[in-house]
N, C-alpha and C positions, 0 to 999 in steps of 0.2 A: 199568569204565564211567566215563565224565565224570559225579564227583559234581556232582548237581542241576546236569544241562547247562543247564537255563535259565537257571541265577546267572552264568554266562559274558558272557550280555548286562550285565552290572551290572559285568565286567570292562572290559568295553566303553563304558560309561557313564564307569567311571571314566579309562579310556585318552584318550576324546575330551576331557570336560575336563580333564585335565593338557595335552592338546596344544596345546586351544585358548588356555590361559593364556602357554604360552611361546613360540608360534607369535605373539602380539603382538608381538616386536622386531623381526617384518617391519614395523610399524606408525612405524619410526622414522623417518622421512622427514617426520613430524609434529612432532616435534621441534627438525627442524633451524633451524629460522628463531626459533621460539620462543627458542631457547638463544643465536640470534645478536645477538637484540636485547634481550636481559637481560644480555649477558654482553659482547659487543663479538667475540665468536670469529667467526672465517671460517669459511665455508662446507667446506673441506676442514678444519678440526680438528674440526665436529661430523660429520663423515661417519664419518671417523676412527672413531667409536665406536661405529659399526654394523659395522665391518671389523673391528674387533678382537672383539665380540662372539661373531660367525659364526668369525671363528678358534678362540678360546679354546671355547667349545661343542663345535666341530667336535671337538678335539684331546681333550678331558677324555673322549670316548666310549672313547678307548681305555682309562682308568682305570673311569669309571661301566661299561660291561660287563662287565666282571669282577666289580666291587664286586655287581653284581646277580643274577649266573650264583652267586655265593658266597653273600650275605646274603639275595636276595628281590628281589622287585620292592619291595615297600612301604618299605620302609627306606631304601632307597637314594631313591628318587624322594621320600619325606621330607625327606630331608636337601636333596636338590636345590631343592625348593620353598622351603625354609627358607633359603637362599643366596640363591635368584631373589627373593625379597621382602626379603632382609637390602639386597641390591644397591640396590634401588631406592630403599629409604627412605634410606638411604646416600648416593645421588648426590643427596639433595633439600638436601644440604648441601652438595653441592660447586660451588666460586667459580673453579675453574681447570680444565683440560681435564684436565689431570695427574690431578684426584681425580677427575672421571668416568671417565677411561679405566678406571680400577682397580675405583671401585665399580660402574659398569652392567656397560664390557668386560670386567672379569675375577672380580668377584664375582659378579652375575648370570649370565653365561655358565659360569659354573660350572656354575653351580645348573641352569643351563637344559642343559646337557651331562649331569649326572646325571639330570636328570627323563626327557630323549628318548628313550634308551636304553628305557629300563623299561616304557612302554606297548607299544611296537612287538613286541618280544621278548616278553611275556609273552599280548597277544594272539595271536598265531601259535601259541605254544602249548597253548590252549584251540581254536582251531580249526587244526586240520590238514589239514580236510578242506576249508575254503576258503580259503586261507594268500593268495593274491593280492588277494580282494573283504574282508577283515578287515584287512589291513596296508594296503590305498586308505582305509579309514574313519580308520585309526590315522592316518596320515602325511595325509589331507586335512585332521583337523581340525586338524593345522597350520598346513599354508596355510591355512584359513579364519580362523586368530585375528586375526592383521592386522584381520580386516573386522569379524571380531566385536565386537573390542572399539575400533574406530574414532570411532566417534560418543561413545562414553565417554572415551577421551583427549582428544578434543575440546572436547567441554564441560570437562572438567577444563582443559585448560589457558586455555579465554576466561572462565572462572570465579572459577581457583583459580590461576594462573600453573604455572609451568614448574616452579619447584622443589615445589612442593604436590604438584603433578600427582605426580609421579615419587613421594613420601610417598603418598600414595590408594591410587595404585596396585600401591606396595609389599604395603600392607596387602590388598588384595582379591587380590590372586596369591599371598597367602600362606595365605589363609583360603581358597581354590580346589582351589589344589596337593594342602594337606592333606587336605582335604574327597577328594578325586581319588586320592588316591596309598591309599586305604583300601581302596578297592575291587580294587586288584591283590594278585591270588595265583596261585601258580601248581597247575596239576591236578595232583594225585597219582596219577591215573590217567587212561589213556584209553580207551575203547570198542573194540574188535578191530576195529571195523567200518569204523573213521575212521585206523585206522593205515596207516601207510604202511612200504616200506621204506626211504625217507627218513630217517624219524623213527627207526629203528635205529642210522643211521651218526651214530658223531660223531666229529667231528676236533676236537683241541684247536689251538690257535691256530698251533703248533711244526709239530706235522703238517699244517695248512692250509698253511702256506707254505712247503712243501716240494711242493706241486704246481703245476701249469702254469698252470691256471686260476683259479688268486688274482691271479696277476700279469693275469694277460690281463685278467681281470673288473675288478682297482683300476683299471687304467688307460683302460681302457674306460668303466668309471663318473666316474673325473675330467674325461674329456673330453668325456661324453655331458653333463654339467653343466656343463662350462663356460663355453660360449657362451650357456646360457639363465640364467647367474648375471650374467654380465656385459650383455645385453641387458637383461635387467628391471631392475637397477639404474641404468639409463639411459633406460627408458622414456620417462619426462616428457622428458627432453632431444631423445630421436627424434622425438617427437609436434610441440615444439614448432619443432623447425631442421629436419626433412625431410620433414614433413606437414602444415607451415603453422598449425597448431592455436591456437589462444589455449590459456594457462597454466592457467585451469579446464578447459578439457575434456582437455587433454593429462594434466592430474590423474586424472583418470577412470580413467586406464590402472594407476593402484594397484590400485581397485576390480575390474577387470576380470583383471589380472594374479590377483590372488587367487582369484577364481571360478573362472576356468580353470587352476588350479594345483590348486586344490581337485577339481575334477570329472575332471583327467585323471589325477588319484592316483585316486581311485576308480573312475575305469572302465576305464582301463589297467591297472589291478590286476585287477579281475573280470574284462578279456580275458585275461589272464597265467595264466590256471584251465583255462581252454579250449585255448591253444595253448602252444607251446614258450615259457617266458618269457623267454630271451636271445632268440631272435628279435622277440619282442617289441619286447627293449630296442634290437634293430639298426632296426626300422621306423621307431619314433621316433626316433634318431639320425637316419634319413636325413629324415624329416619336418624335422626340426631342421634339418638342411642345407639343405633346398628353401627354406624358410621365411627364411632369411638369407639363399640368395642372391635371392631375389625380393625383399627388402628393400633388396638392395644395387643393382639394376639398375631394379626399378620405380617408378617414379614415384608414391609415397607420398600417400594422400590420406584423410580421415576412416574409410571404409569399410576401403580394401588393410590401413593402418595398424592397426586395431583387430584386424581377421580373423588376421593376417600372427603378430601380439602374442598373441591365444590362441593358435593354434598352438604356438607355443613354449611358451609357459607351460605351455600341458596336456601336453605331451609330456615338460618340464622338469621337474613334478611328478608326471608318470607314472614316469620314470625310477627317482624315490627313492621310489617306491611298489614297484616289480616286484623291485628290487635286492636287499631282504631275504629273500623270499622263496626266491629263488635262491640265498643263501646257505645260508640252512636245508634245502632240496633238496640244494646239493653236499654239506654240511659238517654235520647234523646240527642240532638245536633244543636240545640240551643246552650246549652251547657258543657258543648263536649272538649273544649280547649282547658279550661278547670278541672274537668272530669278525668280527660287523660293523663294532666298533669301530677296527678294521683297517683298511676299506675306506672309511670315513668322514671317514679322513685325505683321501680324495680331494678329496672334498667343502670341506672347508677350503681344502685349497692350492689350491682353482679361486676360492676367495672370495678369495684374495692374489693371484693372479695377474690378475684381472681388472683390478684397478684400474693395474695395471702397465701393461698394453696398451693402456689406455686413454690413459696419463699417455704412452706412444709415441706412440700412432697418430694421424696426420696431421689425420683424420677421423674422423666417426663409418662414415662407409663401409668404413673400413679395421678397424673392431670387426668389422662382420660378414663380409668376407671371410674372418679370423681364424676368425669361430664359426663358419662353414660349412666350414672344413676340418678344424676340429678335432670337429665333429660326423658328417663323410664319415667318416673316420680309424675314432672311435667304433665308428661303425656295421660298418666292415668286419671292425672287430678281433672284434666279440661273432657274424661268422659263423668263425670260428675256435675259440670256445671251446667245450669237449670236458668233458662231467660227470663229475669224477675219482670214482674207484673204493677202496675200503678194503674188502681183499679179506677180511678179519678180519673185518670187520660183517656184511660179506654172508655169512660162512659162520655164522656167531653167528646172526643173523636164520632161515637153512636149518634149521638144529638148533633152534631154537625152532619153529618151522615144526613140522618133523618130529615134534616132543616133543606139541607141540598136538593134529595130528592122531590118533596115541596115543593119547593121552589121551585 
């Protein structure tokens, strides 16, 4: 049985805040101007530092899930915290773009690469029996950090300036993380009643990609993302050159983006319980597509603009909400920190390729053509993919079966 199933919620407690802590460097776009007019940098070298962040993150999941499937969840997302506030207080010193790239890009996205890992993956493992409406909490209160701690960046930087800020805030993500990272452990056991045959197979990382649907599913999942990576990071720009918007309200669309990024992790994840969850992920894909080309052909204006912007965004963070799930359904929960750290490569190489196609395209109309075919694409590929089978598990699982009823 799940000792004392109710301390689960306390896994939970501590999952959301860690999320919510490193889920802030959505929050970087607050930065940008600050850092322009203390420092004399342009616009593209501070952007620069949010692109390398979301890489360097992305990439370390392939090390951090291991490191956590091996040590614990607590340990590892320790260490990660301890990195993510080392980074920050770090860049409160830095006078050149060179020594932020290193200390926020690559120190802190360390840290914030170890810490993601670890909630996601060890929530799923305390609830098996709601694996979609648990991983929407984990991975929303992601997207919600951006918003949470918005007003608090804020004031610190019209306060305290731009390098302080970056120092403050080292300290209170550091005293968060740790705080957060106490409450993960993983069950020693679980209840007969909340088991699955799911939760029998496990594929280690070697035998995952030796079948069809790793492949189908990575690349399915980079493209289902990457049109909603590359729009929201151009929001303000849409709002204000194709919707007419003045610069404060087009601002808005930060706020807005987060909400619906936060509410379609979670409720895309709790539909993902009830039905097929690659189908799922193919509905929002093709939502995704509608949503671009009505962007591309309509005639944009406060209300299309706002509606057109959830859309995406809730589907965008439904997406990285339903995807883990499905891993641990094909592949097992014994190995699933490793296993997603795989397909999270995705996730990265859509944060590098965005600004590529952007640095092409003629227009911004010429972005969403792009996301609307690479989200059709998405969608078609996830009705192709087939739940691979580990004929060993399943006969392991019979024979236990067997041995149960026995008994």
């Amino acid at each position: 049985m799940l000792a004392k199933v109710s301390n689960r919620w306390l896994v939970v407690l501590g999952a959301v805040l860690l999320q919510m802590c490193v889920g802030a460097i959505y929050a970087w776009s607050l930065f940008n101007q600050p850092l322009m007019d203390a420092f004399g940098w342009s616009s593209s070298e501070t952007v620069m530092t949010f692109s390398i962040i979301v890489f360097v993150f992305a990439f370390i999941t392939l090390l951090s899930g291991r490191l956590q499937d091996r040590f614990g969840p607590k340990k590892v997302a320790s260490i990660g915290g301890v990195m993510y506030g080392l980074g920050l207080m770090l860049s409160s010193t830095a006078t050149t773009t060179g020594q932020l790239y290193i200390y926020y890009g690559i120190i802190s996205g360390i840290g914030v690469g170890f810490v993601y890992v670890c909630p996601l993956t060890t929530c799923i493992k305390w609830f098996p029996d709601k694996k979609g409406f648990i991983t929407g909490i984990a991975v929303g209160a992601f997207g919600l950090g951006s918003l949470v701690f918005k007003t608090i960046i804020e004031y610190l930087l019209m306060n305290a300036g731009v390098s302080s800020t970056f120092f403050y805030l080292g300290i209170l993500f550091t005293v968060l993380t740790l705080t957060g990272a106490q409450f993960l452990s993983v069950p020693k056991s679980q209840s007969p009643s909340i088991t699955s045959i799911d939760d029998e197979i496990s594929f280690t990382v070697r035998e995952m990609l030796k079948t069809k649907a790793c492949y189908l599913l990575w690349v399915m999942f980079g493209l289902a993302t990457m049109g909603g990576l590359l729009v929201i990071g151009l929001a303000k720009d849409i709002g204000i050159e194709l919707a007419g918007l003045n610069a404060d309200i087009a601002t808005n669309a930060v706020t807005l983006i987060a909400l619906f990024n936060a509410v379609g992790r979670l409720g895309w994840g709790a539909l993902s319980d009830r039905f097929d969850r690659v189908k799922v992920i193919a509905i929002m894909a093709f939502i995704t597509a509608a949503c671009m080309v009505l962007m591309r052909f309509m005639s944009l204006n406060f209300i299309t603009y706002f509606l057109l912007l959830a859309g995406i965004a809730a589907c965008f963070g439904g997406t990285i909400s339903v995807l883990p799930t499905v891993i641990g359904e094909y592949y097992g929960i014994k190995n699933l920190g490793a296993n997603y750290g795989i397909y999270f490569q995705a996730y990265g190489l859509g944060a590098l390729v965005g600004p590529i196609v952007v640095a092409n395209a003629s227009s911004l109309q010429d972005t969403f053509v792009f996301s609307a075919i690479v989200a059709l694409i998405a969608g078609i590929l996830a009705l192709f993919v087939k739940k691979p089978i580990k004929r060993s598990s399943l006969l392991d699982y019979h024979d236990l079966a067997i041995k149960e009823s026995i008994g």
